[in-house]
N, C-alpha and C positions, 0 to 999 in steps of 0.2 A: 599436521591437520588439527585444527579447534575439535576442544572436547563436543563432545554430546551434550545440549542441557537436560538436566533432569526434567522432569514434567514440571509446571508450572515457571519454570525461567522464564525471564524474558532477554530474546535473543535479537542481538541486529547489527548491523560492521559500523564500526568506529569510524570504516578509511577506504578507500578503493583498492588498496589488498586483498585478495583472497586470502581467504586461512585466518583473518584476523577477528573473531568471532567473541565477540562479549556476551558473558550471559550473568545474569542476579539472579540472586538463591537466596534464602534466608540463611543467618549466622551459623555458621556449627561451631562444634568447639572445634576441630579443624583447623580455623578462619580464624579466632581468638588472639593469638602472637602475631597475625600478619595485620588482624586490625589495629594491636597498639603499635606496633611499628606504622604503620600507615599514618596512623593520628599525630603519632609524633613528627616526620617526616614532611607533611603538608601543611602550606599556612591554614589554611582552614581549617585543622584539626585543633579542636579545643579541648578543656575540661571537662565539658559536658558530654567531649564524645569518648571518653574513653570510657571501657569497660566498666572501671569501678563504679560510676554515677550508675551505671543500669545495673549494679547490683546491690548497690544500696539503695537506690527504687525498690529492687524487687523482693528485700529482705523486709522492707518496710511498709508497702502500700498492694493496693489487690490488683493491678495494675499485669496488664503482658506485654512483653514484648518483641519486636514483630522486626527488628534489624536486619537491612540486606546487605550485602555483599556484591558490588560488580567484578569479576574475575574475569582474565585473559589466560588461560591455559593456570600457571599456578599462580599467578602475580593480580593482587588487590587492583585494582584500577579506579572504585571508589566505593562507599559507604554510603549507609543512610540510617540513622537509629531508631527507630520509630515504637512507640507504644500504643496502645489501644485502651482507652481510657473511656469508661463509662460513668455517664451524667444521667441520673433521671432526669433532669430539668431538659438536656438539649438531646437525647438519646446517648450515642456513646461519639468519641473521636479521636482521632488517629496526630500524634502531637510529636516532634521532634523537639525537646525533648520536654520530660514533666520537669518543673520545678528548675528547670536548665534556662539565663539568659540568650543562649547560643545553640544550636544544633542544626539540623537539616541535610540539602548534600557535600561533600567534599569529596572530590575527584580529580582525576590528572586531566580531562578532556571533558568536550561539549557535549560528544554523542554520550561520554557514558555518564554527565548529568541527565541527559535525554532518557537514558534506557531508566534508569532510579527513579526518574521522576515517574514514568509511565506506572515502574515495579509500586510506585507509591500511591496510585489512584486506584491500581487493582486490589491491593491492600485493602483500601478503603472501601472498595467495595465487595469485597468477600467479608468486611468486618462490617457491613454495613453502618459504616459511620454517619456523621452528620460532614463531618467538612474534615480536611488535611491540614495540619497545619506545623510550617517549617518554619523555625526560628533562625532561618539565616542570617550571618551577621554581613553577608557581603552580597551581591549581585554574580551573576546573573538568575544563579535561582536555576529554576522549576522551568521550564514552559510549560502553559494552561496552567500554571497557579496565579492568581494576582496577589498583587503585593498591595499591603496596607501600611499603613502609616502612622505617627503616635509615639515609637519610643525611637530613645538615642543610648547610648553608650559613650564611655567617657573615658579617651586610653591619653597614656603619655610617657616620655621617656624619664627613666630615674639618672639622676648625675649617677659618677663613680664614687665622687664623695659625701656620704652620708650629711656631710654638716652642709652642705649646698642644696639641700635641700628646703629648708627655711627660705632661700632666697628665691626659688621658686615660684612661692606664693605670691599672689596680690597680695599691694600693701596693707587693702583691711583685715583677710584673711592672715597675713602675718602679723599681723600686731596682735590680733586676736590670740594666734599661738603662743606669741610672746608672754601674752600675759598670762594664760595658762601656764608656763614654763615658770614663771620668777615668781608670781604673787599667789599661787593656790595648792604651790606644795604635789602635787599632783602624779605617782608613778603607772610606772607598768610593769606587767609580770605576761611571761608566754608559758603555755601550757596547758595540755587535755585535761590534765588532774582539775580546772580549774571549766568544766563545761555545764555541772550543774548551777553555780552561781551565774557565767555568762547566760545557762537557757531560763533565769529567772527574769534576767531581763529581757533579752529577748519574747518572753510573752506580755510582761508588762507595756514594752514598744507595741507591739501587735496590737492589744487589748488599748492602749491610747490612739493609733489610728484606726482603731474600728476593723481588725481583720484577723482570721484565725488563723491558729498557731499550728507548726509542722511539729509532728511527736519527736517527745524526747531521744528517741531511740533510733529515728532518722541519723542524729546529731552523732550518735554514738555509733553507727556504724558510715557513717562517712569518716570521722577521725580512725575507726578501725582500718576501713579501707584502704586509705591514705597514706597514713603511718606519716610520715613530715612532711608532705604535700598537701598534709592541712594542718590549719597549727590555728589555737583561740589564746586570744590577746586581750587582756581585763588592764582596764584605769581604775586607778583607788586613789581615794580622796578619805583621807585621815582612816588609811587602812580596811576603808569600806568599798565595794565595787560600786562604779558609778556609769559603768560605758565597759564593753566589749564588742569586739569582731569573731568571726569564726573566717577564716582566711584562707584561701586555695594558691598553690600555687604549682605554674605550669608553662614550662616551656620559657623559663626566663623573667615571666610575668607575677606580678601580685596581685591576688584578686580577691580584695574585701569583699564579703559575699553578704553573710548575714548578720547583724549588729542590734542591739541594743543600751538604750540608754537613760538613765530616770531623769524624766521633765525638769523635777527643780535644781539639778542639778545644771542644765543649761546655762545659767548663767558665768560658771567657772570655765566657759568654752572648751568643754572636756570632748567633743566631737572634735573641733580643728585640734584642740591635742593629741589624741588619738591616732588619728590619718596623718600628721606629721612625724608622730614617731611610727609610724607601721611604714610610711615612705624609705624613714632611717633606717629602719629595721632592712627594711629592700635592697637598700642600697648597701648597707653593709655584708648584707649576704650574697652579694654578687648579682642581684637580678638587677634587667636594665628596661624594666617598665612597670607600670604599676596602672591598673585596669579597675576602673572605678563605677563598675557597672551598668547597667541599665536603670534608666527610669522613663517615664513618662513624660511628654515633652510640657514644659511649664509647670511641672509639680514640684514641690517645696525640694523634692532628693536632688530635681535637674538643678533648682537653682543653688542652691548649695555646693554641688560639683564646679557649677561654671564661677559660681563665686572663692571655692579653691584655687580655681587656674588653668581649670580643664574642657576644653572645647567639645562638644559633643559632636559624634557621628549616628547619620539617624541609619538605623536600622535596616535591613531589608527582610522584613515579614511577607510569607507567602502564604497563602491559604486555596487549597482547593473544595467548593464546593460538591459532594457529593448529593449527601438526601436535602441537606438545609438548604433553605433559597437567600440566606443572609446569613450572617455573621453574629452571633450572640455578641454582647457586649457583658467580660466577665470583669472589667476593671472598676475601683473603687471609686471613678469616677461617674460611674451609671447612677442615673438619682433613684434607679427602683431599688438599689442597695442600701440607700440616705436613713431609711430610718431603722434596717436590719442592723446597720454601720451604729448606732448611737444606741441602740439597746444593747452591744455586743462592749460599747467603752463604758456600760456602766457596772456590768457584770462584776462578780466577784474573784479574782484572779486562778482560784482554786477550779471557777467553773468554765474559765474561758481554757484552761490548760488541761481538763477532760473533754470539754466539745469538738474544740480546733482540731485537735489531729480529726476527728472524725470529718469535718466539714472541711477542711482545706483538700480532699481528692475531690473536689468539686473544680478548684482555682488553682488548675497545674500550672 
């Protein structure tokens, strides 16, 4: 016979079985080894879902979170990560996940997306949010969430042999590499020891697209996290850093995550060098894809990806409205942003890397 739920579950059958009784609870530690098994185990478990992302949030930002558990007697049946994120501008809301391309439900079955999705609008309304919002990377989603549209993501397989890589590319995108390779002297080095120089640029990038910086200390407790499931990869050019990634990786996959790189430097096409040897690097370590993130559809990151050789998949964003009656728009493409965006690229480096972490728990 199915357990009892506790008070607050949300309870309903899966199946015309009797006995067969799903209920969601929030996280315990408990739950904790059967959710990373779960993440692991399911295609739709990513990096964003496992554990360590919601604790290097929560080590670093004021942030709570609000993670359920769908359970059949002792056995996961599916997840959902959620945090509760407050915005003076839009009130507060409920996000799978902050600062994550990917999160929302993953489940073995329909009903018990069903029962999550419900567990995730009472959420929002006990947090009195403004809206829900699941970064799913696949369909079908939520029901009563609607889904929006906008960004894509960018996956592909790695050869077995690193040097085949190169061939990969489009011919401009390779030749670009090429010439990187032969005419600018150009190396690389891997390693944490090496995250203060990478988060120098990394604010510089921010501070030249107009947008603020995640603290330093985020950076430093995702590499703690991790341990070699994330790894930062600096280019130097005449022994000077010119370009880094901070780099996750998970389940076979490689996923350049967050990068910086200095303007004049551009010219030495130290980006296509970079992403060709972090591909090498992939391939020699045995992983057999390489996940090139999310961007916005028609922004200078989408076309750069499709001009590597990589096809975009659009997204499946859900959102449930709770108290809002619309959708804030928090992307750097909002022109009420236009002239916060150009007071913020003229700043002085010093002031953009004290503000940013403060302002960026506004843009999860």
């Amino acid at each position: 016979m199915a357990s009892r739920p506790l008070p607050g579950e949300a309870t309903y059958e899966p199946g015309p079985a009797p006995g067969r009784e799903v209920s969601v609870r929030t996280l315990a530690t408990s739950d904790e080894d059967g959710w990373e098994r779960f993440v692991t185990q399911l295609d739709g478990g990513t990096f964003f879902h496992t554990l360590g992302w919601k604790r290097a949030i929560e080590a670093c930002f004021p942030f709570r979170s609000k993670y359920l558990v769908a359970r059949k007697g002792d056995e996961i049946q599916g997840i959902l990560p959620l945090f509760a994120v407050k915005n003076p501008f839009i009130r507060g809301t409920l996000v799978s996940v902050p600062f994550g391309v990917y999160g929302g439900i993953v489940s073995r079955t329909e009903e018990t997306s069903n029962g999550l999705s419900e567990a995730a609008i009472r959420t929002a309304s006990e947090e009195s949010s403004s809206y829900c919002e699941l970064r799913q990377m696949d369909g079908p989603g939520a029901p009563r969430f609607d889904r929006k549209n906008g960004y894509a993501t960018f996956l592909r397989d790695l050869p077995d042999d690193p040097e085949k890589c190169l061939g990969m590319l489009p011919r401009k995108a390779r030749a670009a590499a090429r010439q990187a390779i032969k005419r600018h002297g150009l190396e690389t080095s891997f390693g944490g020891e090496q995250l203060e120089e990478f988060y120098r640029l990394f604010v510089m990038n921010k501070r030249h697209l107009g947008s603020p910086v995640l603290p330093l200390r985020f950076f430093k407790a995702l590499l703690d996290e991790f341990g070699d499931r994330a790894e930062i990869m600096m280019v130097r050019y005449d022994q000077q850093p010119v370009a880094g990634v901070m780099t996750f990786y998970h389940k076979g996959c490689v996923m350049p995550y967050y990068s910086g790189a200095l303007q004049e430097y551009e010219k030495l096409q130290i980006n296509n060098y970079m992403y060709l040897r972090l591909m090498e690097h992939g391939a020699r370590g045995g992983f057999s894809s390489f996940d090139f993130g999310r961007s916005r559809v028609d922004s200078g990151s989408y076309r750069f990806k499709r001009h590597q050789g990589f096809e975009p998949k659009e997204l499946y964003y859900q959102y449930f409205l709770h108290k809002a009656t619309e959708l804030p728009d928090l992307t750097p493409s909002n022109p009420r942003f236009r002239i916060a965006e150009e007071v913020w690229k003229r700043l002085p480096a010093p002031i953009v890397r004290t503000l940013g972490p403060f302002l960026i728990r506004y843009f999860v």
